[in-house]
C-alpha positions in Angstrom: -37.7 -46.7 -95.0 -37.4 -44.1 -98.0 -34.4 -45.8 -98.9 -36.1 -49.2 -99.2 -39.4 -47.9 -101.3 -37.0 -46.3 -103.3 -35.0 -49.3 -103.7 -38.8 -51.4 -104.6 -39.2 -48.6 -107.1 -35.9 -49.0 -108.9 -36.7 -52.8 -109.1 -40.2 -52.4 -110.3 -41.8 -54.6 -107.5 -45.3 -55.1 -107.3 -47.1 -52.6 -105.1 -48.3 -55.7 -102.9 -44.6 -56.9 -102.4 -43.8 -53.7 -101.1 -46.3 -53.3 -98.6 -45.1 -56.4 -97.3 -41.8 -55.7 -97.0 -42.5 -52.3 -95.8 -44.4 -53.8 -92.7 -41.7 -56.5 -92.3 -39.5 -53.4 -91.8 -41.8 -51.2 -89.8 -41.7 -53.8 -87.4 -38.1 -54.3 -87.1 -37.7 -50.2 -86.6 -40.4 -50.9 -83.7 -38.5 -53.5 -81.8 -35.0 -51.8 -82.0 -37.0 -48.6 -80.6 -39.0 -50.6 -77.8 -35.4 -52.6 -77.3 -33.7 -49.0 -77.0 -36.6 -47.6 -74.7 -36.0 -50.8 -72.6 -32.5 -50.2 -72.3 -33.0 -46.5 -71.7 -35.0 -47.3 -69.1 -32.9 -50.1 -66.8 -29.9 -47.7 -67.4 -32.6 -44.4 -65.6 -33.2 -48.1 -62.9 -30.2 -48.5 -62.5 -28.9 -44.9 -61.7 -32.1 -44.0 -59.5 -30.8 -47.4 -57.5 -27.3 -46.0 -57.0 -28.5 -42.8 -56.3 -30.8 -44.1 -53.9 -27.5 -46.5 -52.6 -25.2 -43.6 -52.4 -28.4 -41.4 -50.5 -28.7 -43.8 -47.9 -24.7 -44.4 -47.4 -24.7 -40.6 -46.9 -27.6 -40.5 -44.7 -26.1 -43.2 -42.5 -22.4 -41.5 -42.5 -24.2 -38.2 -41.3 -26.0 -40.0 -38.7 -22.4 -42.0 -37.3 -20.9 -38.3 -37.6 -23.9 -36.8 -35.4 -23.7 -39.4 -33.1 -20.1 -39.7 -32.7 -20.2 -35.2 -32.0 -23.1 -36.2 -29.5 -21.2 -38.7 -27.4 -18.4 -35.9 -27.3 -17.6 -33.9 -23.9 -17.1 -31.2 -26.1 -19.5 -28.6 -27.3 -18.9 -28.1 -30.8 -20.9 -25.6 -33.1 -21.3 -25.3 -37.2 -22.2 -21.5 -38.2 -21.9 -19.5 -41.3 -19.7 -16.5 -41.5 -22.1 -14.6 -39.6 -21.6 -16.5 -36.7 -25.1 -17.7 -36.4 -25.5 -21.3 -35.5 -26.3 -24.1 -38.0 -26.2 -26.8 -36.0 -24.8 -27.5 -32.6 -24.3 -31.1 -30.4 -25.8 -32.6 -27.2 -22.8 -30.7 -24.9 -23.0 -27.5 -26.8 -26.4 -27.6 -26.0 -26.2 -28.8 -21.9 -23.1 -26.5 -21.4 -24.9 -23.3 -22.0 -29.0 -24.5 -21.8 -30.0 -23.3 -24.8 -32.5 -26.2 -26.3 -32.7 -24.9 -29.8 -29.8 -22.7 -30.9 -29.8 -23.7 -34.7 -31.0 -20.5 -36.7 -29.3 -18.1 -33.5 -26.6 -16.4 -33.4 -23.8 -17.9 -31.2 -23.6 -14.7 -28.9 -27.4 -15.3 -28.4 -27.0 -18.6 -26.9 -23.8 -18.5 -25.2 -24.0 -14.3 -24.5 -19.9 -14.1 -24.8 -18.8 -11.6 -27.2 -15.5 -13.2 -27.3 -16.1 -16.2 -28.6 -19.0 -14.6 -31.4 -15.5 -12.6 -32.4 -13.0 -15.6 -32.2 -16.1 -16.9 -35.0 -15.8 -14.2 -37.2 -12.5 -14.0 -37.2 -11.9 -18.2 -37.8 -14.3 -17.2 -41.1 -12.8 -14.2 -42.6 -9.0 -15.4 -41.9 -9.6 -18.9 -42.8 -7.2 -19.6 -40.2 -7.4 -21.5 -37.3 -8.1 -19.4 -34.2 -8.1 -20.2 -30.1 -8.1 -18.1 -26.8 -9.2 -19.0 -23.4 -12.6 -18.0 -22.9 -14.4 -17.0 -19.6 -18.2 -17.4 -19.8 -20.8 -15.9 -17.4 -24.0 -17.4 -18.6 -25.7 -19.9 -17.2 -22.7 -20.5 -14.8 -19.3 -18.8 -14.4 -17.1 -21.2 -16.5 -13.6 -21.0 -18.1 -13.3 -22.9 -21.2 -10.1 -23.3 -24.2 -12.2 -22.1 -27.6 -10.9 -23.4 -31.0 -12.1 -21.9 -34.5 -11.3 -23.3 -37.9 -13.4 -23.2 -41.2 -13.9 -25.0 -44.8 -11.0 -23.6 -47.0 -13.8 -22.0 -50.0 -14.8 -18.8 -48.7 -15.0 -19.8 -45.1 -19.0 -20.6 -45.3 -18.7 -23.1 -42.7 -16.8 -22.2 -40.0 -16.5 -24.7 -36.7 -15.9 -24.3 -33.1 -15.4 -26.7 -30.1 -15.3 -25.5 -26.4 -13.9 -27.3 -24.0 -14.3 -26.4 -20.2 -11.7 -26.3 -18.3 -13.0 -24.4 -15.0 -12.5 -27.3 -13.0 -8.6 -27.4 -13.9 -8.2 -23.5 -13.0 -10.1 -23.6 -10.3 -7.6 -26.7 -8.7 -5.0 -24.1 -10.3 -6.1 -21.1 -8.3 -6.6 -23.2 -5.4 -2.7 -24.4 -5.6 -1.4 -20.6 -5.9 -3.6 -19.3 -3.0 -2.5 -22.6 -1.0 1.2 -21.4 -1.5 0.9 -18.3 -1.2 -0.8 -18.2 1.8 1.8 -20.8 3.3 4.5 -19.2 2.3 3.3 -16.0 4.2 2.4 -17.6 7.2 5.9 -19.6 7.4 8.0 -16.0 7.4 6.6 -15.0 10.9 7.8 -18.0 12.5 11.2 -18.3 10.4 12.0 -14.5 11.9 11.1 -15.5 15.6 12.9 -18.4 15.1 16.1 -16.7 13.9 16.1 -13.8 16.1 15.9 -16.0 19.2 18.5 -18.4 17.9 20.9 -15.2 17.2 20.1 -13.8 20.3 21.5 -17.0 22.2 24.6 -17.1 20.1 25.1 -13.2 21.0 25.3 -14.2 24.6 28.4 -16.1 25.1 28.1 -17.2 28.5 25.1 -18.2 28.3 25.8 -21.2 26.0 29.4 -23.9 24.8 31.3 -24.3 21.9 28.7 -27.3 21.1 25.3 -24.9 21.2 27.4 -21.8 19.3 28.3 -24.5 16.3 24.3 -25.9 16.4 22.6 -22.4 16.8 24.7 -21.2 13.8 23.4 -24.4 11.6 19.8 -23.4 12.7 20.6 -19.6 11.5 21.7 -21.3 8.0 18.7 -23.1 7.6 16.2 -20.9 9.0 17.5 -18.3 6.1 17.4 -21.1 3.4 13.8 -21.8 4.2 13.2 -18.0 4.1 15.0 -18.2 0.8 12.2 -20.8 -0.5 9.2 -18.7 1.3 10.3 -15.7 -0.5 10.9 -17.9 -4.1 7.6 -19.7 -3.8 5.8 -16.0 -2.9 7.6 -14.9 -6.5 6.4 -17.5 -8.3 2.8 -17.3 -7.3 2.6 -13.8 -8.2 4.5 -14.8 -11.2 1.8 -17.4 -12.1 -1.5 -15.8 -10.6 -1.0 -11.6 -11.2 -1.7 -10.7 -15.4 1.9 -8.5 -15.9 2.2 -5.2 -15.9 4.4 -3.6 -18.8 5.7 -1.0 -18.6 8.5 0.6 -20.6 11.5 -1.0 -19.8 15.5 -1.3 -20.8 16.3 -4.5 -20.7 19.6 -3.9 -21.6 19.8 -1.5 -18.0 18.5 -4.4 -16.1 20.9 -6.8 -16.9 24.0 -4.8 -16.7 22.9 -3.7 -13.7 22.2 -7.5 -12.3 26.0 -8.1 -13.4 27.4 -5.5 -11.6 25.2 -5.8 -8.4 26.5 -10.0 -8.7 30.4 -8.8 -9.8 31.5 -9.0 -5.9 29.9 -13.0 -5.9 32.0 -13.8 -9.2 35.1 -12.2 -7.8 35.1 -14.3 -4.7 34.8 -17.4 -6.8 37.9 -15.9 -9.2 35.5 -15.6 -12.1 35.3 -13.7 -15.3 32.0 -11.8 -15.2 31.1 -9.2 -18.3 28.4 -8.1 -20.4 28.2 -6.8 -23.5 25.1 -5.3 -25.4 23.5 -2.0 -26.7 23.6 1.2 -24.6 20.0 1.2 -24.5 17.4 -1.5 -25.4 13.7 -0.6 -25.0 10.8 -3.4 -24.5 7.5 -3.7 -23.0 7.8 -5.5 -19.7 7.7 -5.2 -16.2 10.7 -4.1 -14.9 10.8 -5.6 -11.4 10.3 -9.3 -12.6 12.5 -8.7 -15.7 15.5 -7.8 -12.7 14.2 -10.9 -11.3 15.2 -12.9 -14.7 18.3 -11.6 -14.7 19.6 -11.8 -11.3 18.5 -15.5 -10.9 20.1 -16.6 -14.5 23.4 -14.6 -13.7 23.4 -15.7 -9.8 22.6 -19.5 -10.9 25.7 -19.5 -13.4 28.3 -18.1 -10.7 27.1 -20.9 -8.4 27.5 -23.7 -10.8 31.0 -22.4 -12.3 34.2 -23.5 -10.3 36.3 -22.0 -13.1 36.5 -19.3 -16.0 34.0 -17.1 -17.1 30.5 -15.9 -17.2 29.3 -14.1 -20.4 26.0 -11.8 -20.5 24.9 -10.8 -23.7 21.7 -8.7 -25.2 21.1 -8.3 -29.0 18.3 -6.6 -30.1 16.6 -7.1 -33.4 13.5 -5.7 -35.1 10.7 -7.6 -33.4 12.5 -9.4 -30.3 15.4 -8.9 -27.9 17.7 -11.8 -27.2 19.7 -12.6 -23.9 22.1 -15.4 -23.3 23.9 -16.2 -20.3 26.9 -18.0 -21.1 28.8 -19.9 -18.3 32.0 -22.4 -18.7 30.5 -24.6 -15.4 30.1 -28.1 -14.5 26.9 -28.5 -17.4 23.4 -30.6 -17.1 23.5 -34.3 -18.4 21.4 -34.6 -21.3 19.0 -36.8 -19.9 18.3 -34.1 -17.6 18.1 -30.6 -19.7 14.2 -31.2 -20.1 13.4 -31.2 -16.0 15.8 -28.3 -15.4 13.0 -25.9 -14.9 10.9 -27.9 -12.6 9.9 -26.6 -9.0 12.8 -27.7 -6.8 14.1 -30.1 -9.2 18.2 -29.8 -8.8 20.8 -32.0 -11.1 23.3 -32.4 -7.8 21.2 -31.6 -4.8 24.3 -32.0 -2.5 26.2 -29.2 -4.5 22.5 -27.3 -4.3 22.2 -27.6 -0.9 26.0 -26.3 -0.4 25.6 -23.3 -2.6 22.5 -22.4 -0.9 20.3 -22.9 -3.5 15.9 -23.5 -3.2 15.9 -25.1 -6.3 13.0 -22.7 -7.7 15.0 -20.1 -9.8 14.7 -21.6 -13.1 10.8 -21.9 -12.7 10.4 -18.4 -11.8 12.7 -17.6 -14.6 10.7 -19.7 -17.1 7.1 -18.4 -15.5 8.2 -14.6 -16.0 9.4 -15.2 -19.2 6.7 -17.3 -20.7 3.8 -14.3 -18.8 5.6 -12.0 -21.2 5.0 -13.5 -24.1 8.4 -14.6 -24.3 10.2 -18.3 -24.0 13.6 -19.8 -22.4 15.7 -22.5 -23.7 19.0 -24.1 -22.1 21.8 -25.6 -24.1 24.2 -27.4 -22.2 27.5 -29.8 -22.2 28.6 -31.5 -18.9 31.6 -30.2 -17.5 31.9 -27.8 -20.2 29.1 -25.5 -19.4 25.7 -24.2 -20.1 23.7 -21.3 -22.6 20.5 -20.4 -21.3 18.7 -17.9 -23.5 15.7 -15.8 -23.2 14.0 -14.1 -26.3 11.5 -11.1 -25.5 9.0 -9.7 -27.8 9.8 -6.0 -28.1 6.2 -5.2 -28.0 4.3 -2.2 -29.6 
């Protein structure tokens, strides 16, 4: 505007001519400000919209996300670092009858300690955490607990329950049932061989024929004490927590080879061991001897030829033991089910070496209660590697 009087004044217009064009440009300024303003103003329209779009996208994804978690049999809980509860779904809040828990702390409304600590922990470690988790309020329940949280600082930290005490109660039902059965089959099996050894002590009592038959009912009646006393094992393997003790691993196994040397011997096998003098972990002796006499005894049966190598190496954090047979091997499409109850890759050779098909799975229970795991490597008719690695412990 300046610019343009300026420019009248240079030009010596009349002062009526420059009002005129002065107004002429005054209102050209004014509708390039009310076109701006207008423009200004659908743009601020047009972002409110969006904003409104994307608001009501977001609402309708956190409603989806609610009701999917809702429709869930798994209680699942959002808390903050603390632990305290900000928001929790339909199970979550039927499992432990709490009807508003958002704002409480998760050891209010569930009253375990375990899982308020498996919560902290998931927050500060930003790891993911689980444990088994046995709740006594508002029912005795067992349930598998899993803990995770956002990766910034761990300010939103979630965990999902999921009950299980259905599944462990069927479990405990199964180890009782066999326990108890295998107990009350031993009575009978001792009566039953007694009377049968008895009758072939009298030998004018009974023929050739009855001697030959009375002898086959001995044989079995000790197999199927074999399987009582296996199956009794492995239910205290599976039900009883372990007790550790301090324990030389490398003892037990030497030991189990020379208690088996005689068995190997017969069979015109190779049978050594070699490892430290001394190799200390935490376990429970007794079912450790167990590991080792069933892995050693279960390579001498399956090896017509050769030898039989036992081996312990010890290392900082975990002890390793192979057992090292040149035998007749597993086919490959049968390594996975080799530690199955009474699963056997020739049962006729099983039945003949007197074996109850359940010295793997006790193997494999033991191990695994210790903290431990078993693997099997194996060629047919060149032989088999099965090796157990041991946490030392504290």
């Amino acid at each position: 505007m300046l610019a343009f009087l300026s420019f009248l004044h240079l030009v010596s217009i009349e002062p009526a001519w420059g009002l005129f064009f002065g107004g002429i440009l005054l209102t050209i300024v004014g509708l390039q400000v009310q076109a701006g303003m207008k423009a200004a103003t659908d743009i601020a329209t047009q972002r409110q919209s969006q904003a409104e779009l994307l608001q009501a996208q977001l609402e309708e994804q956190r409603n989806a996300v609610d009701a999917m978690a809702d429709g869930l049999e798994i209680a699942i809980f959002i808390c903050d670092a603390r632990a305290n509860i900000l928001y929790a779904n339909r199970r979550a809040i039927e499992l432990f009858r709490f009807e508003r828990p958002v704002g409480r702390n998760i050891l209010a409304v569930t009253l375990s300690y375990d899982l308020e600590q498996l919560a902290i922990a998931g927050g500060r470690n930003r790891s993911p955490q689980s444990a088994e988790i046995s709740f006594t309020y508002p029912d005795e329940r067992v349930g598998l607990a899993r803990v995770w949280s956002t990766e910034e600082g761990g300010e939103r930290v979630f965990v999902s329950v999921y009950e299980i005490t259905d599944l462990r109660r069927l479990e405990r039902v199964r180890q009782d049932f066999v326990a108890n059965v295998s107990h009350e089959l031993r009575t009978p099996l001792t009566i039953i061989r007694s009377m049968a050894e008895t009758m072939v002590d009298d030998e004018l009592a009974i023929s050739e024929r009855s001697t030959k038959y009375l002898n086959k009912i001995i044989s079995e009646v000790d197999r199927l004490s074999m399987i009582s006393q296996d199956l009794l094992i492995l239910s205290a393997a599976e039900s009883n927590p372990v007790r550790k003790q301090m324990c030389d691993i490398a003892d037990v196994f030497r030991s189990a080879v020379q208690q088996l040397q005689p068995k190997a011997a017969e069979k015109s096998l190779t049978l050594s061991f070699e490892g430290p003098q001394r190799c200390i972990v935490e376990a429970n002796t007794s079912q450790m001897t167990q590991v080792a006499l069933n892995l050693v005894d279960n390579a001498i049966k399956y090896t017509t030829a050769g030898d039989i190598r036992v081996s312990v190496v010890a290392a900082e954090s975990a002890v390793t033991i192979s057992v090292e047979d040149t035998g007749i091997g597993i086919p490959s499409d049968q390594v996975k089910r080799i530690f199955e109850r009474f699963y056997r890759v020739d049962r006729a050779r099983s039945r003949s070496t007197g074996g109850t098909g359940l010295g793997l799975s006790i193997v494999k229970h033991i191990v695994e209660a210790h903290g431990g795991k078993v693997t099997v490597e194996s060629v047919l008719n060149r032989g088999s590697t099965f090796t157990v690695d041991l946490p030392v412990g504290n």
